[in-house]
VOBALUM-261180 format. One record per residue (C-alpha): residue in three letters; x, y, z. Coordinates in steps of 0.05 Angstrom, whole numbers, plus 32768, in hexadecimal, padded with zeros to 4 digits. Layout:
N
<rec res="ALA" u="X" v="Y" w="Z"/>
...
//
This chain:
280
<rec res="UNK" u="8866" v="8B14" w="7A27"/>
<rec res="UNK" u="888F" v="8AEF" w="7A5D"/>
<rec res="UNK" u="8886" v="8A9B" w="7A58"/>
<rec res="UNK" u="885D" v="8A7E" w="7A8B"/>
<rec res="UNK" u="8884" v="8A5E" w="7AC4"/>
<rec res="UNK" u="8882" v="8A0B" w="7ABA"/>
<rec res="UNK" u="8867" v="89F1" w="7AFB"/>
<rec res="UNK" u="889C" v="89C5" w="7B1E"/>
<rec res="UNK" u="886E" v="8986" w="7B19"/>
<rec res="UNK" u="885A" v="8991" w="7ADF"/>
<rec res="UNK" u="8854" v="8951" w="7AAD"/>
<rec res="UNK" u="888C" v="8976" w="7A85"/>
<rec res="UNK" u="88BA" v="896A" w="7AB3"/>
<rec res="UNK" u="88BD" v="8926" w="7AB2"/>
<rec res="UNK" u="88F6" v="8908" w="7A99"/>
<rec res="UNK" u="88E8" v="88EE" w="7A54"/>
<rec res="UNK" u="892F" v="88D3" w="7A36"/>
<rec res="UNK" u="8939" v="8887" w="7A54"/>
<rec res="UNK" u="8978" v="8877" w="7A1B"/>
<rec res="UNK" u="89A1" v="8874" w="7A53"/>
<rec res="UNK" u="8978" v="885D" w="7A92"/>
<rec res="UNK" u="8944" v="8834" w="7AAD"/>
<rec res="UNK" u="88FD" v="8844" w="7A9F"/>
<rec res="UNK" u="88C3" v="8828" w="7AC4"/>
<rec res="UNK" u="88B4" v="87F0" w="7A93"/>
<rec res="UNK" u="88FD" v="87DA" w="7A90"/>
<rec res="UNK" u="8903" v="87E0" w="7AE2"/>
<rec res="UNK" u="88CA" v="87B0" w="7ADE"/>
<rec res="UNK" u="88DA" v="878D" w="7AA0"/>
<rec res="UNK" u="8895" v="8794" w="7A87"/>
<rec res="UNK" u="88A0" v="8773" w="7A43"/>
<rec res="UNK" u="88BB" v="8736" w="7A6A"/>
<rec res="UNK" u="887F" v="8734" w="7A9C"/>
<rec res="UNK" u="8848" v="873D" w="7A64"/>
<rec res="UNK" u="8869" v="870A" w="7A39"/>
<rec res="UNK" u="8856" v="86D4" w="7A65"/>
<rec res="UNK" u="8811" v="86E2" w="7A5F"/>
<rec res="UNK" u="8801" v="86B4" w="7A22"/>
<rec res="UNK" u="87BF" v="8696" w="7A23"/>
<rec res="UNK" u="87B8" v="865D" w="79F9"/>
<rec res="UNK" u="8760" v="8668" w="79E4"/>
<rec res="UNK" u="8738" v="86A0" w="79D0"/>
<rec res="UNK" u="8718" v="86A2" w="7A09"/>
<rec res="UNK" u="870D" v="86E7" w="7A2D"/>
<rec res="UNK" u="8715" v="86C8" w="7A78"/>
<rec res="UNK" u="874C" v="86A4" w="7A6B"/>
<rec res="UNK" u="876F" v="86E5" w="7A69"/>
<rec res="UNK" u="8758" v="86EE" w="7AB8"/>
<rec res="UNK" u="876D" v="86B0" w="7AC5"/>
<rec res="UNK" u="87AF" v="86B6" w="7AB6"/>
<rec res="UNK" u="87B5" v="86F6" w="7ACE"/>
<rec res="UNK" u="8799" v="86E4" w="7B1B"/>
<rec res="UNK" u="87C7" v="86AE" w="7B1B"/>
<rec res="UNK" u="8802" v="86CD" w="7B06"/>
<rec res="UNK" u="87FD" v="870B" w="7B3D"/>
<rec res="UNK" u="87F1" v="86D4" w="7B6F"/>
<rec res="UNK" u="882A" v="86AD" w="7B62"/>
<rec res="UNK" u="8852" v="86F8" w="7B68"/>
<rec res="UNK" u="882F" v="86FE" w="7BAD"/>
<rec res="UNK" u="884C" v="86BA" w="7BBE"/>
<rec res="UNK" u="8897" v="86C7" w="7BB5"/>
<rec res="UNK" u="8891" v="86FC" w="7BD6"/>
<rec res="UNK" u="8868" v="86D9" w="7C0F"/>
<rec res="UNK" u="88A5" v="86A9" w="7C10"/>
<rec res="UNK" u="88DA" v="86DA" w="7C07"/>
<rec res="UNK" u="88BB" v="8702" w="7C50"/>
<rec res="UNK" u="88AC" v="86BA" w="7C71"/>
<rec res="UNK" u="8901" v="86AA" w="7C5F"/>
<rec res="UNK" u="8914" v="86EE" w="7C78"/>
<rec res="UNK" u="88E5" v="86E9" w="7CBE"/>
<rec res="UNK" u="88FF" v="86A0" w="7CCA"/>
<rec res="UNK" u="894C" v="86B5" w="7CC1"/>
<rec res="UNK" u="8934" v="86E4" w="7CFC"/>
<rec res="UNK" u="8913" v="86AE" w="7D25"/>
<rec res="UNK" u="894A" v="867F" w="7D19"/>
<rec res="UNK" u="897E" v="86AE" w="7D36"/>
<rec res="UNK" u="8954" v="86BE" w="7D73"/>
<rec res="UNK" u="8933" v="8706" w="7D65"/>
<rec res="UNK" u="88E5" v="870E" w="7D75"/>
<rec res="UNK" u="88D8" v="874B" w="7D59"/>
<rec res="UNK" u="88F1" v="875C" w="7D17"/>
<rec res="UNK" u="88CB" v="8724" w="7CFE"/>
<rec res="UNK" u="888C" v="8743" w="7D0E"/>
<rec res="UNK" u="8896" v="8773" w="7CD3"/>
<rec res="UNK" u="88A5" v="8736" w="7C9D"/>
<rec res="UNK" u="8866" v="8711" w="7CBE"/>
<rec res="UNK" u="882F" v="874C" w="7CB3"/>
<rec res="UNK" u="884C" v="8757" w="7C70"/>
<rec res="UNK" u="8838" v="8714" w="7C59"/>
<rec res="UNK" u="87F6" v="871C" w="7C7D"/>
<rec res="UNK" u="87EC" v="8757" w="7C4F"/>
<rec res="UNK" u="8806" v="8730" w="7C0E"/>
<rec res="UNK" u="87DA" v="86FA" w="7C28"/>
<rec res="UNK" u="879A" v="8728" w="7C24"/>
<rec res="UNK" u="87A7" v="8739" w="7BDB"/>
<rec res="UNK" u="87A8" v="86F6" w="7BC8"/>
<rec res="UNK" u="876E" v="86DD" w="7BED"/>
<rec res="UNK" u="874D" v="8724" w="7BC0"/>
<rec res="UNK" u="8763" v="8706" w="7B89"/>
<rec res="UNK" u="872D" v="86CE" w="7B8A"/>
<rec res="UNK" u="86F2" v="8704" w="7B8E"/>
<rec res="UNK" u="870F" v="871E" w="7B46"/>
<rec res="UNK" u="8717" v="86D5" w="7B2E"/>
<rec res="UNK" u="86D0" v="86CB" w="7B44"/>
<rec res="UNK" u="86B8" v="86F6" w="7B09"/>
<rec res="UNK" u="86C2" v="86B7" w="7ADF"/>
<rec res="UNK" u="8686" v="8690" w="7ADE"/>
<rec res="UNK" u="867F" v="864C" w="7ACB"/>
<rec res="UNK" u="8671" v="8657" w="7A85"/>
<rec res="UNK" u="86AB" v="8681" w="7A7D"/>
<rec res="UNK" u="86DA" v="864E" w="7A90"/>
<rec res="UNK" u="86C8" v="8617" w="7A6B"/>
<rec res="UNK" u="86DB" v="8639" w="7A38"/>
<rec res="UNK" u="871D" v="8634" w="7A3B"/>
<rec res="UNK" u="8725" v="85FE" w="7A75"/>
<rec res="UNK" u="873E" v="85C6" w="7A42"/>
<rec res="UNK" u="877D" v="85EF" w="7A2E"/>
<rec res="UNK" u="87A4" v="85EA" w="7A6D"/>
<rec res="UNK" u="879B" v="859B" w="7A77"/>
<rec res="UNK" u="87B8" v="8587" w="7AB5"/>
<rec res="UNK" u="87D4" v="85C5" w="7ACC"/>
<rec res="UNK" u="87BA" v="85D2" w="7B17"/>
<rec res="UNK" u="87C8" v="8604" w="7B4C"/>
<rec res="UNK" u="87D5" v="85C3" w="7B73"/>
<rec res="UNK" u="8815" v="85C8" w="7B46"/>
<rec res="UNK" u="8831" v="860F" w="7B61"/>
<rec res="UNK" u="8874" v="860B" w="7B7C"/>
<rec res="UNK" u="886B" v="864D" w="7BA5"/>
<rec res="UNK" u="882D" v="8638" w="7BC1"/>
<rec res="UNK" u="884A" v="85F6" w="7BDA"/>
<rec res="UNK" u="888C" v="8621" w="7BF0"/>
<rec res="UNK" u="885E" v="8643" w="7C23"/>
<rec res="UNK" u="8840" v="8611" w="7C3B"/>
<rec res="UNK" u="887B" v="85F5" w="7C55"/>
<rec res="UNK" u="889B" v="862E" w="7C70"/>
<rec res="UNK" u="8858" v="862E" w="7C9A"/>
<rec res="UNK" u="885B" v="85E1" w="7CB3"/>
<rec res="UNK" u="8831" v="85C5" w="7C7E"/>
<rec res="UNK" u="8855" v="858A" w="7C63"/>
<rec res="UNK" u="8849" v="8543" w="7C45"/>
<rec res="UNK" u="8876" v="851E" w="7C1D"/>
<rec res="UNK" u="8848" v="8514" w="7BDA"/>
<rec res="UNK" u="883C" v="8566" w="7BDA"/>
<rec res="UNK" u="8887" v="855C" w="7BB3"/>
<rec res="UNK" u="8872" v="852B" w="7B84"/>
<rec res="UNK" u="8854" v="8565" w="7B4D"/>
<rec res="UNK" u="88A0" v="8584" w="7B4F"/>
<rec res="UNK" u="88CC" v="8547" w="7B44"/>
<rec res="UNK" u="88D2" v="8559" w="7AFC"/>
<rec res="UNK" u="88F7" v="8599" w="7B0B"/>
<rec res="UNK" u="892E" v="858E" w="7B38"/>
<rec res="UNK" u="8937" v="85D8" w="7B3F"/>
<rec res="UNK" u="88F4" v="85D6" w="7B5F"/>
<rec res="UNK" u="88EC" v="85A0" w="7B83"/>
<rec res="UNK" u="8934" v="85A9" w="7BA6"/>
<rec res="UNK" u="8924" v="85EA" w="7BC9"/>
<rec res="UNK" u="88E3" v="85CC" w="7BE4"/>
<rec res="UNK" u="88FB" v="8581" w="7BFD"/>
<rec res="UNK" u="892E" v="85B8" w="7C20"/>
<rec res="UNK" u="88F7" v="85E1" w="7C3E"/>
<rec res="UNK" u="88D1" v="85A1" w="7C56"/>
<rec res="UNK" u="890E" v="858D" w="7C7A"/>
<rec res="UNK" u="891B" v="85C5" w="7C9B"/>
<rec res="UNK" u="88F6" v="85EA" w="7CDB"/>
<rec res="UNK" u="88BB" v="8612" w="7CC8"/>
<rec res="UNK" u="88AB" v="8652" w="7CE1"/>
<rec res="UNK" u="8880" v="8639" w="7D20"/>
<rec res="UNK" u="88BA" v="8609" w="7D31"/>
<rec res="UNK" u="88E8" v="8648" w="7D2E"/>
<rec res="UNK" u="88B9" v="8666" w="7D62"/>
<rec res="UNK" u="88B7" v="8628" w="7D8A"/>
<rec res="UNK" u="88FC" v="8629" w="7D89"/>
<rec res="UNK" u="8903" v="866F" w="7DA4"/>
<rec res="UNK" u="88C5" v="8660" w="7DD8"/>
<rec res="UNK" u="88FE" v="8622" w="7DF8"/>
<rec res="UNK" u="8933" v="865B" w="7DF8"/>
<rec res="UNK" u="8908" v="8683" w="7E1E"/>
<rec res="UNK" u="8900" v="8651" w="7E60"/>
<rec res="UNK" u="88C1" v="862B" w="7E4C"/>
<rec res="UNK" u="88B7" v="85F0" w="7E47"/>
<rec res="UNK" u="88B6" v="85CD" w="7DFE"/>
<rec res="UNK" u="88BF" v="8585" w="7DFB"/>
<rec res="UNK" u="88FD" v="8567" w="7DDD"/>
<rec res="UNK" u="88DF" v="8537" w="7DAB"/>
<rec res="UNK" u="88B6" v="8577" w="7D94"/>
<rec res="UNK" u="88F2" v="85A3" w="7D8D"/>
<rec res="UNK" u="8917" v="8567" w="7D6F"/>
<rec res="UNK" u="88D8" v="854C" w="7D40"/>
<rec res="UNK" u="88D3" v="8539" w="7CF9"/>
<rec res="UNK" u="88D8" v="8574" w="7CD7"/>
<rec res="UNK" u="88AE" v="8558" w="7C96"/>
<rec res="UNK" u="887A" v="8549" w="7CBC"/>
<rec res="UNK" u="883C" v="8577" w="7CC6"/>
<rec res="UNK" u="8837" v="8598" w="7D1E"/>
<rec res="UNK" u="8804" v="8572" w="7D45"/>
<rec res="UNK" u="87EF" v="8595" w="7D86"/>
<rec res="UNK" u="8817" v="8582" w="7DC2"/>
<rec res="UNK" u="87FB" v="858D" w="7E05"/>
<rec res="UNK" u="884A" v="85A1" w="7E1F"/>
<rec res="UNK" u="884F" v="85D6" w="7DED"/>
<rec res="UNK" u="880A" v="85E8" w="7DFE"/>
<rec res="UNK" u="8819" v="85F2" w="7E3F"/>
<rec res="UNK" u="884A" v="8620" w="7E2C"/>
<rec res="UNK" u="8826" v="8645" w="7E06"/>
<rec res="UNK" u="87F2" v="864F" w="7E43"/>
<rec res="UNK" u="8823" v="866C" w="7E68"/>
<rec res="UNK" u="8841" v="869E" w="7E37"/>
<rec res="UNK" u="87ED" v="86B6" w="7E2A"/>
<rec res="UNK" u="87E7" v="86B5" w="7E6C"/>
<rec res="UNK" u="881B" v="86EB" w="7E83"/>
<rec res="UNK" u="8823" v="870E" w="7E3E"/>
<rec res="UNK" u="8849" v="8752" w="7E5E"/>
<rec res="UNK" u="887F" v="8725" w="7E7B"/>
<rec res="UNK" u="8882" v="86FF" w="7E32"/>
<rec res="UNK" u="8868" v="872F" w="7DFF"/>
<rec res="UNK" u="8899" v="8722" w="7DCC"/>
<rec res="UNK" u="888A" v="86DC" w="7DC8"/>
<rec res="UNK" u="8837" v="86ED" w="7DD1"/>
<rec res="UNK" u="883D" v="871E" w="7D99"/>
<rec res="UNK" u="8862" v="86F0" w="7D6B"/>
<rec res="UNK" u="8823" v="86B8" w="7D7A"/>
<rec res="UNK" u="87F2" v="86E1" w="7D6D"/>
<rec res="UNK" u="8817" v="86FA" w="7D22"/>
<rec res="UNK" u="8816" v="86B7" w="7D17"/>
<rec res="UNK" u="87D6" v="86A9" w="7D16"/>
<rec res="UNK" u="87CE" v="86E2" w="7CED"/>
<rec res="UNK" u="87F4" v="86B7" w="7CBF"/>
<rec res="UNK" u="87CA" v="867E" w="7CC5"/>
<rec res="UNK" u="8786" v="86A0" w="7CC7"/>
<rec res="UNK" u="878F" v="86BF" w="7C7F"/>
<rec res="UNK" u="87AD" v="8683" w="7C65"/>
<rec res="UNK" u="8765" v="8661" w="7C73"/>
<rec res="UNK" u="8742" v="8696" w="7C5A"/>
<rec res="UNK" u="876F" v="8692" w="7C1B"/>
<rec res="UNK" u="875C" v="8642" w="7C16"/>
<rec res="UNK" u="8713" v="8654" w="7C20"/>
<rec res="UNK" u="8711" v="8686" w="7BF2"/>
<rec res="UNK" u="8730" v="8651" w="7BC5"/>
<rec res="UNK" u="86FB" v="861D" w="7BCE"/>
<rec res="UNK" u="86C9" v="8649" w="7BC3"/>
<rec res="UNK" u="86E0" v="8656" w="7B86"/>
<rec res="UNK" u="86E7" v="861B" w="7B6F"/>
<rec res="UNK" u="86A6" v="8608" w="7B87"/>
<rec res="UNK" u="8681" v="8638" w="7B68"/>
<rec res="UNK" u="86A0" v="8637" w="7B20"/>
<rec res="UNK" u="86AC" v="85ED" w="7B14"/>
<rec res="UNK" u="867E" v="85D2" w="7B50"/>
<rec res="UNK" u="869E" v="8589" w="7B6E"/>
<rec res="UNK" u="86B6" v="8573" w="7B29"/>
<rec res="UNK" u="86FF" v="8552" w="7B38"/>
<rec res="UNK" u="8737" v="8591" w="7B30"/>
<rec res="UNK" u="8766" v="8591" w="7AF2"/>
<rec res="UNK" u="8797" v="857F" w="7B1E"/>
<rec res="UNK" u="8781" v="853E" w="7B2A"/>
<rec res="UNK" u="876A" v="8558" w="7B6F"/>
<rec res="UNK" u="8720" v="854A" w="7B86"/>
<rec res="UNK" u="8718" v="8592" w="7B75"/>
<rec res="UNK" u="86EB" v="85BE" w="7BAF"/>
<rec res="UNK" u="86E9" v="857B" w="7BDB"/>
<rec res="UNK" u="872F" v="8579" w="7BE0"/>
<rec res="UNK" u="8736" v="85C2" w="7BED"/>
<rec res="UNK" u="86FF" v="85B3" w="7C28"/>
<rec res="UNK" u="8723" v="8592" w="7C46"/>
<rec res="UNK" u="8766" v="85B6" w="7C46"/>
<rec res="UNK" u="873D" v="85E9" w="7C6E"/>
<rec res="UNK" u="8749" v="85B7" w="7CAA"/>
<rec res="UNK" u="8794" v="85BE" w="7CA9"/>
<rec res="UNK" u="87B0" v="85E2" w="7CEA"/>
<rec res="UNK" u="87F7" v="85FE" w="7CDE"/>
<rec res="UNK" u="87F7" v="8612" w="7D24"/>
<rec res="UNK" u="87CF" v="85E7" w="7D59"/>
<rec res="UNK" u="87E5" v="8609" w="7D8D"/>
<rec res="UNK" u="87DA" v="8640" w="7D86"/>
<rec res="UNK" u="8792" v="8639" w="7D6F"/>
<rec res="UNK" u="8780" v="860B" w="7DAA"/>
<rec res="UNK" u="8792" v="863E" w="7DDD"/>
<rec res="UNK" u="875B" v="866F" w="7DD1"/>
<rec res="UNK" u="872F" v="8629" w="7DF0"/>
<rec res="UNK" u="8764" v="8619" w="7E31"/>
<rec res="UNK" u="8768" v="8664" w="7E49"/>
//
């Protein structure tokens, strides 16, 4: 009797000996990864805790990693590569806004039992998080203070607060392009958080207003506030979980907890570009 022929995708023929290459787990470095998951109670949600916060601080770098690579782009005068960078962190941005509906799950209840072990620890505290915001514009001088202790950390950021963010990249290309952006704009403190400017307004007016003679610029606005609107409804997912699992208590942080989270839903990254919908 003649063997029966193996199927070519058959779960036999996967390969099987890894003595002498990478397997998945060591691509990955699984043991490494799962090794930092150490909670410190017995508490069941603590392991969901940990776990939500340690994807989301994966979907960061790589939020900051794609903002770096679109502003390199900006910075040497190209429009529309960036695009591709910029709707990848809009997508990263929408799994980590998802990733409050899971830590939802936690009730009250749940996390007081194991809200004493982390002390003072505080998402207030994560260096990514603060990384993006100022890449985006968002930038005052005490959001450093929680680094000093690591110089490693606190270097790249005072660097990144110093520097242009993405929208002054794209106000920078907006001047190269003929329209008018005022000097002391183009020229401004750079650790200083935009305030709308009529001027650059205006400018904007004109690109919305005539969008086939400056679609790449109209097409890079409107990604931004892509940007922007998902970063609120990441901070509003935020507050509502806070809200609804410690109430107004004050944050671990040292923070005012879901009141100061309220009001971080009134930050504008890009004035602008928001105020325009009202002017045309």
């Amino acid at each position: 009797m003649s063997r029966p022929e193996h199927h070519p995708d058959a779960p036999e023929q996967a390969y099987t000996d890894f003595t002498r290459s990478l397997s998945y787990g060591d691509y990955l470095q699984l043991d490494t990864l799962k090794s930092a998951h150490r909670p410190v109670t017995e508490a069941h949600d603590e392991h969901l805790f940990i776990a939500v916060h340690h994807v989301s601080e994966v979907w960061l770098e790589l939020i900051i990693r794609e903002l770096r690579a679109a502003m390199a782009q900006l910075e040497a005068g190209i429009t529309d590569a960036p695009l591709k960078g910029l709707t990848r962190v809009v997508r990263a941005q929408e799994q980590l806004t998802n990733a409050w509906e899971v830590l939802k799950t936690m009730t009250p209840a749940d996390y007081l039992q194991f809200r004493h072990a982390f002390g003072q620890a505080s998402g207030f505290q994560s260096a990514a998080y603060r990384m993006v915001e100022f890449l985006l514009g968002n930038r005052f001088e005490a959001l450093l203070r929680p680094h000093e202790h690591r110089p490693d950390l606190h270097g790249p950021l005072q660097a990144a607060m110093q520097a242009p963010s993405v929208y002054d990249l794209t106000l920078r290309l907006v001047a190269a392009r003929g329209l008018p952006i005022p000097q002391e704009v183009l020229e401004r403190d750079l650790s200083q958080p935009p305030v709308l400017n009529e001027a650059v307004l205006d400018a904007w007016l004109k690109v919305y207003r005539d969008p086939e003679r400056y679609w790449d610029l109209y097409e890079l606005a409107e990604k931004l506030l892509d940007v922007e609107d998902n970063f609120r409804r990441w901070r509003f997912n935020h507050m509502t979980t806070v809200e609804r699992t410690i109430g107004f208590k004050r944050g671990s942080g040292g923070t005012s907890g879901a009141a100061y989270l309220r009001r971080a839903l009134e930050t504008v990254l890009f004035p602008e570009l928001w105020e325009i919908r009202t002017r045309l």
